[in-house]
C-alpha positions as CSV (number, residue, x, y, z in Angstrom):
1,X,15.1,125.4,-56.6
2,X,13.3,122.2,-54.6
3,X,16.1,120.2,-53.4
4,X,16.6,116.7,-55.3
5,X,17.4,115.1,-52.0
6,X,14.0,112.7,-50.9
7,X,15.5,113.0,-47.6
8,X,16.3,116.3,-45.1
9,X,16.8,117.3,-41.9
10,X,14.1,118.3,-39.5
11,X,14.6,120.8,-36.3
12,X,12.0,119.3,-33.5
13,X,11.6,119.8,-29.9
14,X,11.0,116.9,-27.1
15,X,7.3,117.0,-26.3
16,X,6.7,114.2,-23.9
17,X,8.1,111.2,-22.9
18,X,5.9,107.9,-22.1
19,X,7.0,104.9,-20.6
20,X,6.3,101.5,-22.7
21,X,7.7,99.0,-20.5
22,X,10.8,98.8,-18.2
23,X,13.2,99.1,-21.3
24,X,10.9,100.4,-23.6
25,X,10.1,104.1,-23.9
26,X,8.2,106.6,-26.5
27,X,9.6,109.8,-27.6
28,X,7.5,112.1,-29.2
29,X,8.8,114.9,-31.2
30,X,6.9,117.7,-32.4
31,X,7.3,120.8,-34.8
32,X,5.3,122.3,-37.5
33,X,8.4,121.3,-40.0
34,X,7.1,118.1,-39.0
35,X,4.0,118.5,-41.2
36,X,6.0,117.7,-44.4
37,X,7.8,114.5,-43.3
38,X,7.2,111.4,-44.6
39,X,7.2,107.3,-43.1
40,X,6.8,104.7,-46.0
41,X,6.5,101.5,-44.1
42,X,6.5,100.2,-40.4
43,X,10.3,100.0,-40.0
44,X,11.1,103.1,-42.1
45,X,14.3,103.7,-41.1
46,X,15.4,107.7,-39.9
47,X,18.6,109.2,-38.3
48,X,18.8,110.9,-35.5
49,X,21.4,113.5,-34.2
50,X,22.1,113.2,-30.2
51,X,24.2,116.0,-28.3
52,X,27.8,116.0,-29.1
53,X,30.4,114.8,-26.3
54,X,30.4,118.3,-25.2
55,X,26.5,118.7,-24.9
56,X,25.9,120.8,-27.4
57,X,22.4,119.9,-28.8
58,X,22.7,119.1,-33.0
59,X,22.0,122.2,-34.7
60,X,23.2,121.0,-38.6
61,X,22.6,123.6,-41.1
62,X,19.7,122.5,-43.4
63,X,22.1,123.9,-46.7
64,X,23.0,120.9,-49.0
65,X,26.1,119.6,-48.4
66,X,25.4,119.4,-44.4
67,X,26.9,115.6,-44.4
68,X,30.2,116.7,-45.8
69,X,30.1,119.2,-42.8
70,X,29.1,117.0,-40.4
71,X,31.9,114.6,-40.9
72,X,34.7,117.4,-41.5
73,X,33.2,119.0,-37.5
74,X,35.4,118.2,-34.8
75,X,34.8,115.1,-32.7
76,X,33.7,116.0,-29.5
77,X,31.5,118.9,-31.0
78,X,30.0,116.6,-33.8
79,X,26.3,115.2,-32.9
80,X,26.0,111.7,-32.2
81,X,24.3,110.1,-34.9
82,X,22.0,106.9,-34.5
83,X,19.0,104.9,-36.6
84,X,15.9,104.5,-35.4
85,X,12.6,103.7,-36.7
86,X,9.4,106.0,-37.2
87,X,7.2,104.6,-35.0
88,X,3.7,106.8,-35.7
89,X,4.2,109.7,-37.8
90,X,1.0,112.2,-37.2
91,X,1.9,114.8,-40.1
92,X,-1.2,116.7,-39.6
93,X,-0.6,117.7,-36.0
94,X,3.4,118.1,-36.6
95,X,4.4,114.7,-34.2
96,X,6.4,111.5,-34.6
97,X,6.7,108.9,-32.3
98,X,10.3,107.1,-31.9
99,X,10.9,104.1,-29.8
100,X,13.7,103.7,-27.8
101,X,15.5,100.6,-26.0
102,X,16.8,101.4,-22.5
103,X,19.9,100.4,-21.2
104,X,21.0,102.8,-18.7
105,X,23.6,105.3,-19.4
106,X,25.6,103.5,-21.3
107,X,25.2,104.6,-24.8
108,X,24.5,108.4,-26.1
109,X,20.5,107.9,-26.9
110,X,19.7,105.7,-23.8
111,X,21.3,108.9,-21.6
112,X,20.0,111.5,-23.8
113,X,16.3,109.2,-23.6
114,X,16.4,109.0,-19.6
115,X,17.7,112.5,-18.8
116,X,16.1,114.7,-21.7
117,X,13.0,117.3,-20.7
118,X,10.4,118.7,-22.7
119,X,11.5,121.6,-24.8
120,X,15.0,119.8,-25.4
121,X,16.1,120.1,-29.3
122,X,16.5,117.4,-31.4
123,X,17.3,117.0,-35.2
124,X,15.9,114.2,-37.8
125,X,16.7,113.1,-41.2
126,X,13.8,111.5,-42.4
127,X,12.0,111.5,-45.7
128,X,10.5,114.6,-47.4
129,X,6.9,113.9,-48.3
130,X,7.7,116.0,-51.4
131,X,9.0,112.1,-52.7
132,X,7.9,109.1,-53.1
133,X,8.8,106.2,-51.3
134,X,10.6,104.1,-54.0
135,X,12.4,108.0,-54.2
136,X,13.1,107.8,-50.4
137,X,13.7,104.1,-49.7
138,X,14.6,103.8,-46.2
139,X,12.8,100.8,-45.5
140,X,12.8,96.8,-46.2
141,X,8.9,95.6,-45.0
142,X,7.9,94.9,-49.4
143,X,6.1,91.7,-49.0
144,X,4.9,90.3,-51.9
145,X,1.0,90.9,-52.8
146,X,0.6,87.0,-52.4
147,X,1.7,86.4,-48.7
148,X,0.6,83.7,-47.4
149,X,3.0,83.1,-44.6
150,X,5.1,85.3,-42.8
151,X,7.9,84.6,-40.3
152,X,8.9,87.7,-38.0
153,X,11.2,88.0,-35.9
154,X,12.5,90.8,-33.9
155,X,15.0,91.7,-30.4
156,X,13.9,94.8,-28.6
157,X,15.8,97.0,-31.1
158,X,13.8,95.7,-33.7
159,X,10.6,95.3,-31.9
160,X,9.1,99.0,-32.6
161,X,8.8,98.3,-36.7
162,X,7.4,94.5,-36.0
163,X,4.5,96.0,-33.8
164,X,4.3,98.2,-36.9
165,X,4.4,95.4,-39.2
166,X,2.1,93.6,-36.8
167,X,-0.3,96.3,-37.1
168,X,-0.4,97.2,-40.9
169,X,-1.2,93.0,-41.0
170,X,-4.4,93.5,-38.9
171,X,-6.0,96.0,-41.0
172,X,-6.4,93.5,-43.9
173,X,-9.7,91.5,-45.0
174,X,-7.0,88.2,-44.6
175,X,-4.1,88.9,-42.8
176,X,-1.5,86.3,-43.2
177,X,-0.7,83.1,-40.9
178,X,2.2,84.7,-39.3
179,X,4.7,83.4,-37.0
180,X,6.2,86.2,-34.4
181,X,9.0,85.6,-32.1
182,X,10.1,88.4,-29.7
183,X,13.4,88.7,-27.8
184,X,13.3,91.1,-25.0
185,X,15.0,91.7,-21.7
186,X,12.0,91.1,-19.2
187,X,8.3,89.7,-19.0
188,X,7.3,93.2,-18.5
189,X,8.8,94.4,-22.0
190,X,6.0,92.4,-23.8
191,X,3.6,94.7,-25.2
192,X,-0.1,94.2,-26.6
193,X,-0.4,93.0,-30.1
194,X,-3.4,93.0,-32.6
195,X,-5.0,89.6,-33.2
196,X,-6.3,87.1,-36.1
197,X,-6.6,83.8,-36.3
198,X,-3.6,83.2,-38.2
199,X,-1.3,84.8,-35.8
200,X,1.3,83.2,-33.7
201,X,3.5,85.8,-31.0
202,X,5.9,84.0,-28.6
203,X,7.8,86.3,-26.5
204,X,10.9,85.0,-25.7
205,X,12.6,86.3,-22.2
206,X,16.6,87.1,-22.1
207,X,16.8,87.8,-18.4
208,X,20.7,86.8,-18.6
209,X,20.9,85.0,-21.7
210,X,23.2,86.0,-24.9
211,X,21.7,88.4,-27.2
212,X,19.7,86.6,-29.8
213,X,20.3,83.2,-28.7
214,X,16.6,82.4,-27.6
215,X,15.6,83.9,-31.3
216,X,17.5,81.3,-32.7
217,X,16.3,78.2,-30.7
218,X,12.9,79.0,-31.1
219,X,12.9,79.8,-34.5
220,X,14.7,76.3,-35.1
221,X,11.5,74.7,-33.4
222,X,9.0,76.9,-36.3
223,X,6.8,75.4,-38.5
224,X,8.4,76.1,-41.8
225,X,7.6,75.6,-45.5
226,X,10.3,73.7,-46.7
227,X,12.5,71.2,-45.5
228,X,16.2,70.3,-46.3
229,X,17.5,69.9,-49.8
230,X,20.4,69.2,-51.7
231,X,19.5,72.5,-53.9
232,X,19.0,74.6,-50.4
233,X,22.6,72.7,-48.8
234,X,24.4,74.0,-51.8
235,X,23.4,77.1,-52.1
236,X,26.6,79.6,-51.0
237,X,26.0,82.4,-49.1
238,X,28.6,85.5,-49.1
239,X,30.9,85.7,-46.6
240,X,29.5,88.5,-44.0
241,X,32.3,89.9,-41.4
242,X,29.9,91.3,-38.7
243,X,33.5,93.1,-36.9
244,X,33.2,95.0,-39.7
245,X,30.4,94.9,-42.0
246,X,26.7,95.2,-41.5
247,X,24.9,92.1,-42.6
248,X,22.0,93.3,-44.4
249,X,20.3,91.1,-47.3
250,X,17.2,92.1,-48.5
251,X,14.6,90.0,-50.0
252,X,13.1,90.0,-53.4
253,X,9.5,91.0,-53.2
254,X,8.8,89.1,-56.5
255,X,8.8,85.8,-54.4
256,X,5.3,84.6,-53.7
257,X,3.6,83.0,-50.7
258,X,6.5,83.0,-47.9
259,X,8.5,85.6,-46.8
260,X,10.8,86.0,-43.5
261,X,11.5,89.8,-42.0
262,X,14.7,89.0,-39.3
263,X,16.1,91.4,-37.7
264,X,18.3,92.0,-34.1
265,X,21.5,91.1,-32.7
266,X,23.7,90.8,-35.8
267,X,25.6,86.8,-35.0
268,X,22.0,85.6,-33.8
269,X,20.6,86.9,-37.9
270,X,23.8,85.4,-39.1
271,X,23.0,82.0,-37.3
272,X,19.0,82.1,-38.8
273,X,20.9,82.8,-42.1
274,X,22.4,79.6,-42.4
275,X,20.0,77.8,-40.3
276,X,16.9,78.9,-42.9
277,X,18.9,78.7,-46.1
278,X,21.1,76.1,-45.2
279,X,19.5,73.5,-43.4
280,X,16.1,74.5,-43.4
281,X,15.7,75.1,-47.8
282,X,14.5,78.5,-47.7
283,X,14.8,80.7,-50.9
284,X,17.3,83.4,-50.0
285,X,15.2,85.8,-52.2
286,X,12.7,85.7,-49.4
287,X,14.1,86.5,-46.4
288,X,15.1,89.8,-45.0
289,X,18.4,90.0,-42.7
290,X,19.2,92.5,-41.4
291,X,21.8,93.4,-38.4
292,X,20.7,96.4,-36.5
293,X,23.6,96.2,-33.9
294,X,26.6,93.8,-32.9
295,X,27.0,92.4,-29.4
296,X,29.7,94.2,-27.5
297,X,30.0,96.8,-29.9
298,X,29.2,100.5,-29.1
299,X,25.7,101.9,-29.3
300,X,22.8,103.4,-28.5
């Protein structure tokens, strides 16, 4: 019987490692299982299983059920598990590309990123191409057919589905007028980006600034469709507890002409939330927010 599950696990091996930037580097995995996975969007999300605190490389049996058994497996035997996002998926030739932020040893996928060789295992959930992608989900990027404008804005951890985004845009007759702002560490983490005339990229440089506070100054200085109004000021947005909870509001892709994909440091997407709604008008039904990690929190 075909499983009912869009999503399953995937046994790959390292193949080679390339070197993006100073804090930016491409894994690629490879295995013929690889041939019926699935990517339905530029920041199709996937979950991938590190060596356990023992070092015991994730081997998770592919038998329904395997989450159940996941959770119930000892601690320091149980795989790390973290999300990441499908950078290039080559089906044909059995490879997937994953991007992945470095910051030293000081998380479970930076380590296993730095110190891992070719041959090392690896496991992925990720979708089965057996379903389709409203089946699957895993992703957020739904702009409406009628963009007109588009505000991005990514940190590092978000930066590998933007370029994505970034580059589904440039294939069109008329891409969008888009406004891009990039947080990353260092002048040498800026990559190369397609071009139109419509498209705006400012890379904004942390060196030792707070996490997502140059995102939210320059956003604040973006030329945006709507201004202030009483309608926008009294609009009440939930109350998100980022300790806790994992701000994540998705936008409705019914909205026409603007639409805002935000994602990074989890306060900095709070702050954009009530700056854009708030004080700036914008609908929330077209904005994505979305918290991939909190500041002094553990990680990758």
């Amino acid at each position: 019987m075909a499983s009912a599950n869009p999503y399953k696990l995937f046994d790959v091996v390292l193949r080679h490692k390339q070197h993006l930037s100073p804090h930016l580097m491409r894994i690629t995995l490879a295995s013929p299982a690889v041939t019926e996975m699935a990517t339905w969007a530029p920041d199709q999300r996937v979950k991938l299983f590190f060596p356990a605190a023992d070092g015991s490389p994730a081997r998770l049996s592919q038998a329904e059920g395997w989450y159940a058994r996941f959770r119930s497996m000892l601690v320091d035997r149980r795989p790390t598990m973290r999300t990441y996002t499908i950078r290039h998926l080559r089906a044909e030739v059995g490879e997937v590309d994953i991007d992945f932020v470095l910051h030293g040893e000081t998380g479970p996928a930076s380590r296993w990123a730095l110190r891992s060789q070719p041959g090392e295992s690896m496991q992925i959930l990720a979708p089965d191409s057996q379903f389709s992608a409203q089946e699957a989900g895993g992703f957020e990027w739904k702009p409406p057919q009628t963009l007109k404008q588009l505000l991005l804005v990514a940190d590092a951890t978000a930066l590998p589905a933007a370029m994505g985004i970034l580059e589904e845009l440039a294939t069109l007759a008329e891409p969008p007028q888009t406004q891009a702002f990039f947080e990353v560490d260092s002048r040498e983490d800026r990559l190369a980006v397609p071009e139109w005339p419509g498209l705006s990229v400012q890379w904004l440089i942390r060196d030792h600034a707070v996490a997502g506070r140059l995102m939210v100054d320059a956003v604040r200085q973006a030329k945006l469709p709507v201004d202030a109004s009483p309608v926008g000021q009294a609009v009440e947005l939930a109350d998100v507890d980022i300790e806790e909870e994992i701000l994540w509001e998705i936008a409705d892709t019914a909205t026409e002409g603007f639409y805002g994909w935000i994602a990074g440091e989890s306060a900095a997407v709070m702050s954009l939330r009530k700056y854009l709604i708030k004080e700036r008008g914008i609908p929330r039904e077209s904005l994505n927010l979305m918290g991939y990690w909190r500041y002094n929190k553990s990680g990758g």
